[in-house]
LUMGUNU-537653 format. One record per residue (C-alpha): residue number from 1; residue in one letter; x, y, z. Coordinates in nm, 2 decimals. Example, Ala and Ser with C-alpha at 12.3 -4.5 7.8 and 13.67 -1.06 7.14 Angstrom:
2
[1 "a" [1.23 -0.45 0.78]]
[2 "s" [1.37 -0.11 0.71]]
END
This chain:
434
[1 "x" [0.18 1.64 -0.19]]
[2 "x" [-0.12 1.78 -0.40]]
[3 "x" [-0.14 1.90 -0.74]]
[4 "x" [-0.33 1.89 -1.08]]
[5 "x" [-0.21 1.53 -1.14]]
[6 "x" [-0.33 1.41 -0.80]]
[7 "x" [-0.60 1.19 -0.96]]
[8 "x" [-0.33 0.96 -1.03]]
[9 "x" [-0.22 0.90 -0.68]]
[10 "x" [-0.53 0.73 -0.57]]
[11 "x" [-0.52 0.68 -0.20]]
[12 "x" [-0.18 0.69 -0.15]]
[13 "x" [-0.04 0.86 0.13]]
[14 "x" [0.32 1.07 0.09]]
[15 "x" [0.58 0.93 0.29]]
[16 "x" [0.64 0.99 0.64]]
[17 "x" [0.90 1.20 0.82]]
[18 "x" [0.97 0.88 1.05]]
[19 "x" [0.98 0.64 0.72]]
[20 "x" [1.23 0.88 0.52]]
[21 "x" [1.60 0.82 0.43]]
[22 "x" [1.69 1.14 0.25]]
[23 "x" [1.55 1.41 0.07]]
[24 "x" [1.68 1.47 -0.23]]
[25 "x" [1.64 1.69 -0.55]]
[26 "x" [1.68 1.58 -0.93]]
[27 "x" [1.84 1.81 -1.19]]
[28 "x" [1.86 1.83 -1.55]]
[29 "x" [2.09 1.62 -1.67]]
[30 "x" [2.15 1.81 -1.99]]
[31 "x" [1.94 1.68 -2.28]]
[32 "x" [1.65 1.96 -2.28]]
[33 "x" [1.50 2.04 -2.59]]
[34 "x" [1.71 2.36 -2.76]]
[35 "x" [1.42 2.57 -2.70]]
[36 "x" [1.59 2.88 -2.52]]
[37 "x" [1.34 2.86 -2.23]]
[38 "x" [1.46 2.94 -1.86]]
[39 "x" [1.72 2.73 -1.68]]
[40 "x" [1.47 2.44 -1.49]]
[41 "x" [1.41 2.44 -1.08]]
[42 "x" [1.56 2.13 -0.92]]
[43 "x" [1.27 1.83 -0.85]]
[44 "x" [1.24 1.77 -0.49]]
[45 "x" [1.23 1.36 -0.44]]
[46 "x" [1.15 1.21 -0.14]]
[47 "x" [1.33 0.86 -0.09]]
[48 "x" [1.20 0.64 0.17]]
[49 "x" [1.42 0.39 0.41]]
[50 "x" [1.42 0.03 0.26]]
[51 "x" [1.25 -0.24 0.45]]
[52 "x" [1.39 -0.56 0.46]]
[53 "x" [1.27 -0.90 0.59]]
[54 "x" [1.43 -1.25 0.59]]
[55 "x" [1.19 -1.54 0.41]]
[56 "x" [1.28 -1.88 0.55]]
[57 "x" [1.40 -2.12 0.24]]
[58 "x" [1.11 -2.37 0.26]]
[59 "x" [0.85 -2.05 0.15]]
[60 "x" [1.01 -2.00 -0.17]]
[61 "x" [0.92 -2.08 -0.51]]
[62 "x" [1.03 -2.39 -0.60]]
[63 "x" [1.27 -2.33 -0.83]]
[64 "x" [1.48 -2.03 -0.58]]
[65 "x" [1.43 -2.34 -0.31]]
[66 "x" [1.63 -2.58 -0.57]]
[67 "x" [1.89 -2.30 -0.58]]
[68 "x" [1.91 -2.21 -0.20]]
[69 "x" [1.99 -2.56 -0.10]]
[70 "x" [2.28 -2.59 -0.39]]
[71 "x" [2.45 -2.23 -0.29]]
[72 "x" [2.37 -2.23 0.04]]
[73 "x" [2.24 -1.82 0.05]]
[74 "x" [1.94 -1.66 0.28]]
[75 "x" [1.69 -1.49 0.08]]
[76 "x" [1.54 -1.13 0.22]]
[77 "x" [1.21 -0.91 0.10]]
[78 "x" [1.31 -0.59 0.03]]
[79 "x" [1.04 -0.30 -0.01]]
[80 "x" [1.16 0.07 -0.17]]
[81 "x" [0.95 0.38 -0.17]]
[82 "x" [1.00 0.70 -0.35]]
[83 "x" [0.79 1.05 -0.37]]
[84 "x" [0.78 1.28 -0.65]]
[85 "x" [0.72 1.66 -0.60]]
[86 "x" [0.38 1.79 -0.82]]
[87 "x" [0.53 1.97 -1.10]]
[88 "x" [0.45 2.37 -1.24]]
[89 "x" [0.11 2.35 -1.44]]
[90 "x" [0.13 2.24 -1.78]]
[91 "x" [0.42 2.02 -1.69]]
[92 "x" [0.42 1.64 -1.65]]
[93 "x" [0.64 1.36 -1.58]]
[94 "x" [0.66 1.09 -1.88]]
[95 "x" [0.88 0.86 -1.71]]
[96 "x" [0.99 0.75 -1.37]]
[97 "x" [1.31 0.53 -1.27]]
[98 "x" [1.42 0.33 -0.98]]
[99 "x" [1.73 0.14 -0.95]]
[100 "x" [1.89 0.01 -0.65]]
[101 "x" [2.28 -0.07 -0.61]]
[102 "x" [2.37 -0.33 -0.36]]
[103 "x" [2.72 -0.27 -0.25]]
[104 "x" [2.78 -0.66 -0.22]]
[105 "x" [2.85 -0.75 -0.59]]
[106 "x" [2.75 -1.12 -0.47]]
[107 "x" [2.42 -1.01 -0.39]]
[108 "x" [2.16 -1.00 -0.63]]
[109 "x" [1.79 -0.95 -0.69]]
[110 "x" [1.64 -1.33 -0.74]]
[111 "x" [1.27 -1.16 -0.85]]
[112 "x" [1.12 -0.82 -0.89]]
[113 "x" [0.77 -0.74 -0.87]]
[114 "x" [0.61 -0.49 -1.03]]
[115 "x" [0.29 -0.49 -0.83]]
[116 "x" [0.10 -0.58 -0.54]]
[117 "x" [-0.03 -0.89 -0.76]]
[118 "x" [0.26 -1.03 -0.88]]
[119 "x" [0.39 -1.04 -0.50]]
[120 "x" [0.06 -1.25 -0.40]]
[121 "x" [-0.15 -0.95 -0.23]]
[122 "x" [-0.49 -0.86 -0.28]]
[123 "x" [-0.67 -0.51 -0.18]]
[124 "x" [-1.03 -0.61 -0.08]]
[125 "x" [-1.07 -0.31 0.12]]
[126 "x" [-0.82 -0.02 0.26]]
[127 "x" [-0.55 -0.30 0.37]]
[128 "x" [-0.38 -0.50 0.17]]
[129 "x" [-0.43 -0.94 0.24]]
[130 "x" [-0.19 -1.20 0.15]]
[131 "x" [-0.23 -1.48 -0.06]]
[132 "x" [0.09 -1.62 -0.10]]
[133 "x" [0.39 -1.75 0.14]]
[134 "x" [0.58 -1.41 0.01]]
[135 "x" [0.34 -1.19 0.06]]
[136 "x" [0.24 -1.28 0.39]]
[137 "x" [0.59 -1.21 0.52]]
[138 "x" [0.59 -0.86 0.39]]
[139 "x" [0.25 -0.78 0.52]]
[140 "x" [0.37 -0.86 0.85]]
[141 "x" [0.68 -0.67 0.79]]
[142 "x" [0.51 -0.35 0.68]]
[143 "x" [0.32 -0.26 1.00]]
[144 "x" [0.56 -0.03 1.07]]
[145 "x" [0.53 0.18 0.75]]
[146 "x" [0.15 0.21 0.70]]
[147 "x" [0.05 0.25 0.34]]
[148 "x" [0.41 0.11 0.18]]
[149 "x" [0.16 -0.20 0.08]]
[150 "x" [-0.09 0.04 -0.08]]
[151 "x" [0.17 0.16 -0.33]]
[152 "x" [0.19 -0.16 -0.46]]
[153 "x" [-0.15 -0.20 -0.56]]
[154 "x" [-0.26 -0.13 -0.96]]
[155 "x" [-0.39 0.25 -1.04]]
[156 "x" [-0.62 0.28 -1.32]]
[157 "x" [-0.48 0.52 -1.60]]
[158 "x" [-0.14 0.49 -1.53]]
[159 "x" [0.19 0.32 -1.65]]
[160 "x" [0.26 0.00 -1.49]]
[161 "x" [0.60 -0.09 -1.39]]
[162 "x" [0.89 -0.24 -1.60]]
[163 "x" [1.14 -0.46 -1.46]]
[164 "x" [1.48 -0.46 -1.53]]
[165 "x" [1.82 -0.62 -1.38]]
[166 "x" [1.72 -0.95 -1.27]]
[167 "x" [1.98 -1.19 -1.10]]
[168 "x" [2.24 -0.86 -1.07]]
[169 "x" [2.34 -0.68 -0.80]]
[170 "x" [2.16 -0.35 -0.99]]
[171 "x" [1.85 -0.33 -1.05]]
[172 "x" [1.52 -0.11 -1.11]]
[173 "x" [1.17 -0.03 -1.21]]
[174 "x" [1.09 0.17 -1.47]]
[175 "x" [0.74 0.35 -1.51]]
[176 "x" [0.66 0.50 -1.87]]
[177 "x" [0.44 0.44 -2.11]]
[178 "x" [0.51 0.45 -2.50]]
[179 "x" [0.24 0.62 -2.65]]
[180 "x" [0.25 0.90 -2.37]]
[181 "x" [-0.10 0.85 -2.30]]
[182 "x" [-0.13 0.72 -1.90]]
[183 "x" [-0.02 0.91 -1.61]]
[184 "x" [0.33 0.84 -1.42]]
[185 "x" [0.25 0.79 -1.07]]
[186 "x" [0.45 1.06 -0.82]]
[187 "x" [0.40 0.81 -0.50]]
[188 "x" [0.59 0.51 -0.58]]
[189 "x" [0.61 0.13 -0.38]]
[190 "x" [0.85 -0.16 -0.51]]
[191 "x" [0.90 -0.47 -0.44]]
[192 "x" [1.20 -0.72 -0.47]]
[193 "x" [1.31 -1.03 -0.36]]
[194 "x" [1.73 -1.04 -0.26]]
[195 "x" [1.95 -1.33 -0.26]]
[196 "x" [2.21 -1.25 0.00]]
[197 "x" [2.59 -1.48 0.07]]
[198 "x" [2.51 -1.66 0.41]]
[199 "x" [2.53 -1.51 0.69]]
[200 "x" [2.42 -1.18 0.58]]
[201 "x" [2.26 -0.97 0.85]]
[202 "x" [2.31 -0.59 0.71]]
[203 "x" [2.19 -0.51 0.32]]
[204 "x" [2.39 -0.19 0.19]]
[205 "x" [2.42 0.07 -0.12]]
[206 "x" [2.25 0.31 -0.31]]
[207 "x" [1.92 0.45 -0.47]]
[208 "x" [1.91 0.63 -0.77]]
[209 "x" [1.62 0.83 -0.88]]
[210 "x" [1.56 0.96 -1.26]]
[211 "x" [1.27 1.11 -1.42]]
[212 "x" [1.18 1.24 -1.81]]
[213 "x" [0.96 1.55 -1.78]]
[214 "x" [0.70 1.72 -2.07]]
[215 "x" [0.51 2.01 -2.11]]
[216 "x" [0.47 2.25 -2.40]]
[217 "x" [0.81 2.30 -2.57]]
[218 "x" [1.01 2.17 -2.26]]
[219 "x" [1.18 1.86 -2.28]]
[220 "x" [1.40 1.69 -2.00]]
[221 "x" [1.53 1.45 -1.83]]
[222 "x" [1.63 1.49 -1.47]]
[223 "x" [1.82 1.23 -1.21]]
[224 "x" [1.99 1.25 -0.84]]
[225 "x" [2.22 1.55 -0.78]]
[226 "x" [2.37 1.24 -0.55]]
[227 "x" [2.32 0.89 -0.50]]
[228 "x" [2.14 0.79 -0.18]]
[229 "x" [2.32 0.58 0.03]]
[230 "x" [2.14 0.28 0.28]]
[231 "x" [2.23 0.07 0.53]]
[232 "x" [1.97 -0.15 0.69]]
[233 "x" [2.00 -0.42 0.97]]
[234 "x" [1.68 -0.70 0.87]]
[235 "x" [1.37 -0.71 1.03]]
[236 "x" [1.21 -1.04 1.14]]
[237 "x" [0.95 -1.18 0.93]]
[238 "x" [0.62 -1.42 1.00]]
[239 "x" [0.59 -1.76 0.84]]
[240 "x" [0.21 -1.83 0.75]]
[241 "x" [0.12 -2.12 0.46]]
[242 "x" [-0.05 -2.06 0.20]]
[243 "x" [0.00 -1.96 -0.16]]
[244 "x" [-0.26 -1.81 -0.49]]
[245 "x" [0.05 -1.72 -0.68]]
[246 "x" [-0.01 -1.94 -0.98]]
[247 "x" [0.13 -2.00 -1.38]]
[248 "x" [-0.19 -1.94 -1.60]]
[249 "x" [-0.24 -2.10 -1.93]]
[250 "x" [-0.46 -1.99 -2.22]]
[251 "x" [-0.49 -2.12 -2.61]]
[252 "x" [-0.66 -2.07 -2.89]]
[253 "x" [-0.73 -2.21 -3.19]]
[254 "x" [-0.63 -2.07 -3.52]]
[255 "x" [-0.94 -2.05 -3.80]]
[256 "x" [-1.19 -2.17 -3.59]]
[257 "x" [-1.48 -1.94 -3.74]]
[258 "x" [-1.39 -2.08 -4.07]]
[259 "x" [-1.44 -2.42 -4.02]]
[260 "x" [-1.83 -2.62 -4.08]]
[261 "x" [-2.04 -2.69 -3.73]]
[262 "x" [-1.92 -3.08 -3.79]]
[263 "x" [-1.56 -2.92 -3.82]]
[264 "x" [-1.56 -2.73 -3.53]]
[265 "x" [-1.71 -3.00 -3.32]]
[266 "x" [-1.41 -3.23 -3.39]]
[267 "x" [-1.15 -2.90 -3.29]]
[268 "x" [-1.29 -2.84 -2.97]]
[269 "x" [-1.24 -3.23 -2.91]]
[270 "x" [-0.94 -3.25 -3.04]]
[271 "x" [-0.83 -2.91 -2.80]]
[272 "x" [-0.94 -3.07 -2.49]]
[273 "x" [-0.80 -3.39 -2.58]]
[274 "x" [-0.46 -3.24 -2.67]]
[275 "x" [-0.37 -3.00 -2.38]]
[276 "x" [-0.52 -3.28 -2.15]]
[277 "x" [-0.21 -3.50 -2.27]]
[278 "x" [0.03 -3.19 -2.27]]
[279 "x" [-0.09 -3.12 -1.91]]
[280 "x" [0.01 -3.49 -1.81]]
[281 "x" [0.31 -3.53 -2.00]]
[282 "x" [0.40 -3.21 -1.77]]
[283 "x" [0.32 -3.39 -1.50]]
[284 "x" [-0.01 -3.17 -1.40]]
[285 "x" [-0.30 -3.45 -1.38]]
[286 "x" [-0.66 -3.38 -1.48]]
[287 "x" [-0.79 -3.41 -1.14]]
[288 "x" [-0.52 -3.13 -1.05]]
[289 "x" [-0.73 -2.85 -1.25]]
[290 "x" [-1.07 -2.67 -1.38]]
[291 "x" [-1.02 -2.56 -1.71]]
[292 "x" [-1.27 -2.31 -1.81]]
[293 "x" [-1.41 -2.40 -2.19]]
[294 "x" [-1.41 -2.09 -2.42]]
[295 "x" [-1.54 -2.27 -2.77]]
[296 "x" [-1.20 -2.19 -2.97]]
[297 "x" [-1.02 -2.21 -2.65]]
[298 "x" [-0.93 -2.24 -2.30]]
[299 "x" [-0.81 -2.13 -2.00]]
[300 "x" [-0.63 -2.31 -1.71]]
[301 "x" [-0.49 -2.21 -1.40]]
[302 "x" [-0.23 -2.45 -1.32]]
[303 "x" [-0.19 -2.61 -0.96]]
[304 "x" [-0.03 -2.44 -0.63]]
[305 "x" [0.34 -2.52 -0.62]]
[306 "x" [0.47 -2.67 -0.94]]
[307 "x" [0.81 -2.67 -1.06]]
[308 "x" [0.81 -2.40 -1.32]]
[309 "x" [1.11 -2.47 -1.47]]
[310 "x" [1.03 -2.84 -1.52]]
[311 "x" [0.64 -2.77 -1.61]]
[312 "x" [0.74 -2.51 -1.88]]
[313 "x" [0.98 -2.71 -2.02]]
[314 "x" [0.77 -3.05 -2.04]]
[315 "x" [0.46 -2.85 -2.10]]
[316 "x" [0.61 -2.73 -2.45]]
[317 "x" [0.79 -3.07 -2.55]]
[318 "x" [0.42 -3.20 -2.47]]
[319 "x" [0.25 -2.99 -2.72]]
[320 "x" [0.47 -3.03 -2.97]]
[321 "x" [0.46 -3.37 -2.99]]
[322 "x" [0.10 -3.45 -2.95]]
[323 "x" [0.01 -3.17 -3.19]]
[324 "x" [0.24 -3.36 -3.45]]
[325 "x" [0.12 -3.67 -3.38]]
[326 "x" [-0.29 -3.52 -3.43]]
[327 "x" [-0.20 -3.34 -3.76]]
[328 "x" [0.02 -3.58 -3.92]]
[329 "x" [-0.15 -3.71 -4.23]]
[330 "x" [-0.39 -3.42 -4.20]]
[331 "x" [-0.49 -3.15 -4.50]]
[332 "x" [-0.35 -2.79 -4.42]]
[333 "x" [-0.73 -2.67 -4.41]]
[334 "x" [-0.80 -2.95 -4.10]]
[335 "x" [-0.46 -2.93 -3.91]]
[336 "x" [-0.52 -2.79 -3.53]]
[337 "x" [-0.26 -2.48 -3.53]]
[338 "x" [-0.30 -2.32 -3.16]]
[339 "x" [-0.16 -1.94 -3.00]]
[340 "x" [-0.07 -2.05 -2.64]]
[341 "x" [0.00 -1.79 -2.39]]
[342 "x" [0.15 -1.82 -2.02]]
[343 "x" [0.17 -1.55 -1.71]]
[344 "x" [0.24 -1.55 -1.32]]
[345 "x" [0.05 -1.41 -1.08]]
[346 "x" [-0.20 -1.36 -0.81]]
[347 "x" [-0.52 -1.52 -0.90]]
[348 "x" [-0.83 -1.66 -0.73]]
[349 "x" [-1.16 -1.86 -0.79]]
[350 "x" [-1.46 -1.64 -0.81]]
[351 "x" [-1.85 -1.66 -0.89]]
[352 "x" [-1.82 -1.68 -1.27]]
[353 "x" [-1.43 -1.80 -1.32]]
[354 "x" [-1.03 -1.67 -1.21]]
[355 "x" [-0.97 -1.34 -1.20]]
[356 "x" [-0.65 -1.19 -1.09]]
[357 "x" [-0.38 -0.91 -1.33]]
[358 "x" [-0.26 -1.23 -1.45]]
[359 "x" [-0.60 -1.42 -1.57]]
[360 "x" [-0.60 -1.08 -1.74]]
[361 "x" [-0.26 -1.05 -1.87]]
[362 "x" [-0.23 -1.37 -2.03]]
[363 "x" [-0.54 -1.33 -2.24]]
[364 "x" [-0.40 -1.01 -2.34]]
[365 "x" [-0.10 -1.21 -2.49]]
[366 "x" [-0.28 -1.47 -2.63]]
[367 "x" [-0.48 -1.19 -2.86]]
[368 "x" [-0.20 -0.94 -2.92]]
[369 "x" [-0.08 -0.90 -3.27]]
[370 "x" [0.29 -1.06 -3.23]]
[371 "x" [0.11 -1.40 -3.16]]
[372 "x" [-0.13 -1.39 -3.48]]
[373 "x" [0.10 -1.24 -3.72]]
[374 "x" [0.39 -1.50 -3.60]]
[375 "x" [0.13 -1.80 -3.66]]
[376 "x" [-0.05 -1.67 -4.03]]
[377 "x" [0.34 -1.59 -4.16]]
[378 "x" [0.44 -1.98 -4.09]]
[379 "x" [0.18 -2.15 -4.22]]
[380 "x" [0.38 -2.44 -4.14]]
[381 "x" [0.43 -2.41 -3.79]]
[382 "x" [0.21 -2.59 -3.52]]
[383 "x" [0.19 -2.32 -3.27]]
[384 "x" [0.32 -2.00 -3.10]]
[385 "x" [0.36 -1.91 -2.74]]
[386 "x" [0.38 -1.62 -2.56]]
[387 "x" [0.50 -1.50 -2.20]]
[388 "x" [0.59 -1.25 -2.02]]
[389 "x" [0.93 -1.04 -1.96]]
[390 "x" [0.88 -1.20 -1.55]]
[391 "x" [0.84 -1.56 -1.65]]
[392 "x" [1.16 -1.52 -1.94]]
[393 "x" [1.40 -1.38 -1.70]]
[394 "x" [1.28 -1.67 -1.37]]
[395 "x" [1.25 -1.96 -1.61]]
[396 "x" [1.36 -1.98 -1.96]]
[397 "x" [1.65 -1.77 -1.91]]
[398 "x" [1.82 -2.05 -1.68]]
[399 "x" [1.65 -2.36 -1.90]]
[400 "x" [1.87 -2.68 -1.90]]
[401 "x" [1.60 -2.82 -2.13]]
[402 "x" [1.42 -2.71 -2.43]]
[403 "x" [1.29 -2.43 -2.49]]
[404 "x" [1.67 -2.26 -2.47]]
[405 "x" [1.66 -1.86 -2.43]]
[406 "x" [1.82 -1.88 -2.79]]
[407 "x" [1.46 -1.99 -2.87]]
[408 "x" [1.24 -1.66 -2.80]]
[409 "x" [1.24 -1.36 -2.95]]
[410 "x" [1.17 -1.02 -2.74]]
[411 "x" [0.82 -0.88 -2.85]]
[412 "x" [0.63 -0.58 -2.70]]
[413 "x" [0.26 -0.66 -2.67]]
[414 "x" [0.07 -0.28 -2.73]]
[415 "x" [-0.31 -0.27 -2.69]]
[416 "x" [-0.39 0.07 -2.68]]
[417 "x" [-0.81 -0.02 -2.68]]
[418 "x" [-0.66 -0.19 -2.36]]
[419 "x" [-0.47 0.05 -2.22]]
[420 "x" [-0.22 -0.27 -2.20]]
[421 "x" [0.16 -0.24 -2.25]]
[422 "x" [0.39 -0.53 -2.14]]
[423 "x" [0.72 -0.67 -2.22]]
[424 "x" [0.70 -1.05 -2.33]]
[425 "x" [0.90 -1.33 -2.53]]
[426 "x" [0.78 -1.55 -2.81]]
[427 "x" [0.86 -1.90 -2.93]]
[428 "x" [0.79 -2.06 -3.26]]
[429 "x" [0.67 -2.38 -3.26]]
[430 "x" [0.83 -2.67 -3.53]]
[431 "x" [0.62 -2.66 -3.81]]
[432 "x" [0.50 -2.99 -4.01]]
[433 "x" [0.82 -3.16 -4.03]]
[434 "x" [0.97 -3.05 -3.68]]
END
């Protein structure tokens, strides 16, 4: 599988003979542009077998352990692979989607990962390591299809995946970029967690393929002449403890710069002071984390294990009412307004701080232009927060307590000096008399 976009590809290997379900081949599904070029030659796609893997209830997160007790259901890891064919020069594919059908409408997908990070992998060399309950399971599982783990890992300069289809029994991943400036990938790896009736022991349906293709005047979009059909007994997994799968935290303080050096002495007490309390009041103690000072702000990496849904939840409430409580009585020019930004994923302890797609990803959040433009248009409000699609669709999206999904608004965070596109949510703090 070579070609003049190979430098995407990294090294990823194509799929093996032994590791394929079906060949397949994608044709236009109409919509080319009206240019009166030549009818287009089907897209040879390469779909891989599915590999599935039981993880045992007490290695979930918390909040899918809550829910397996109550309904009773086995969860399963469920890794997808497809291969795109390199297309005629000049041509180039500006989208790529993935969606699964499970033939049990009971079924569903309880998380999708988009990458190897979000799963709670890390790639210090040719092999991917686990870092996480998850992730150690699929590693184990994933002997048998060497380099399926690989494809999971990030690639510079091209277009991350997009979840989509959460808790439904179809689901996908979609790879495009907006601006049309980063590469699609043509060897793809995904990964998604299943929540099966009990007594599941065989995970059926079908995989569906589409692609958008550019490249001088020609314009189309292509998908499966046929759904692919699976049928997979599970494979055993390995328990191993252990988890760096974490909920990051980062804030900011809103006119900082502005402020006299007496001023801003007072702010960065008042920060520490406030998102100390917040912390507690979500039951995270000070002796539970490092914060890392950043003058106007500060970035936390909250503790292995916590209850998401109830953290979240109390974490908010927190700040909103210690944030009232600091600024009532205060002049507009010395109230403490704060951006606050959260994200999931694989992080770890280095030499000079976290680092980790997520220590990244929530920074990204906490600077992006919904955030600022939310806070200086409500001059009344306390705070904003940010998060991403992930952490909207496995949390908020089944709150029992404040914040309610009715609460967020969808917003799309685009840095292009970042090369940084993600889907996120963002809730509006109570301003002054909240």
């Amino acid at each position: 599988m070579t070609g003049p976009d190979d430098q995407c590809e990294g090294a990823v290997d194509e799929l093996r003979e032994t590791d394929l379900l079906a060949h397949g081949e994608l044709v236009p599904t109409g919509d080319r542009a009206p240019d009166g070029e030549s009818a287009t030659a089907p897209i040879p796609v390469r779909c891989g077998r599915p590999l599935l893997y039981p993880v045992p209830v007490q290695d979930l997160p918390a909040y899918l352990r809550r829910r397996a007790e109550a309904t009773g259901g086995s969860y399963v890891g469920a890794l997808f692979a497809f291969d795109l064919d390199a297309l005629p020069r000049g041509q180039r594919y500006t989208a790529a989607y993935f969606e699964v059908t499970l033939a049990d409408v009971r079924a569903l997908a309880a998380r999708l990962d988009g990458d190897g990070g979000a799963l709670g992998l890390t790639y210090p060399g040719d092999d991917a390591e686990p870092a996480s309950a998850t992730a150690a399971h699929v590693v184990a599982a994933a002997r048998t299809r060497p380099g399926w783990l690989r494809r999971l890992a990030s690639r510079a300069a091209t277009s991350r995946a997009h979840v989509f289809g959460i808790h439904r029994h179809e689901f996908g991943w979609a790879y495009e970029d907006p601006r049309g400036e980063l590469l699609v990938p043509r060897a793809h790896g995904m990964h998604a967690l299943l929540e099966l009736p009990a007594g599941t022991t065989r995970v059926a349906g079908t995989l569906d393929v589409r692609v958008r293709v550019a490249g001088g005047r020609e314009r189309y979009s292509a998908g499966l002449r046929e759904s692919v059909r699976f049928d997979e007994t599970l494979s055993p997994g390995c328990p191993v403890d252990g988890a760096a799968v974490r909920l990051c935290m980062a804030a900011d303080v809103s006119g900082y710069s502005r402020r006299s050096t007496a001023a801003a002495e007072q702010v960065q007490r008042d920060l520490v002071a406030l998102l100390s309390l917040a912390r507690r009041a979500a039951g995270v103690s000070d002796s539970d984390v490092a914060p890392q000072p950043q003058g106007d702000g500060q970035f936390t990496v909250l503790p292995v294990g916590i209850d998401e849904a109830v953290v979240i939840s109390r974490l908010v409430c927190g700040l909103e009412r210690h944030l009232r409580e600091l600024n009532t009585g205060r002049e507009p020019a010395d109230r403490l307004r704060l951006r606050v930004a959260l994200h999931r994923g694989l992080v770890k302890a280095a030499a000079n701080g976290w680092v980790g797609v997520a220590a990244v990803a929530v920074h990204r959040i906490l600077d992006s232009p919904p955030l600022r433009e939310a806070l200086a248009a409500r001059p009344a409000v306390d705070f904003v927060l940010g998060l991403p699609d992930v952490l909207f669709q496995d949390v908020i999206a089944h709150a029992t307590q404040p914040p309610m999904p009715a609460d967020f608004a969808p917003v799309t965070v685009d840095l292009p000096a970042k090369d940084f596109v993600e889907h996120g949510w963002l809730y509006v703090g109570p301003g002054e008399a909240g």
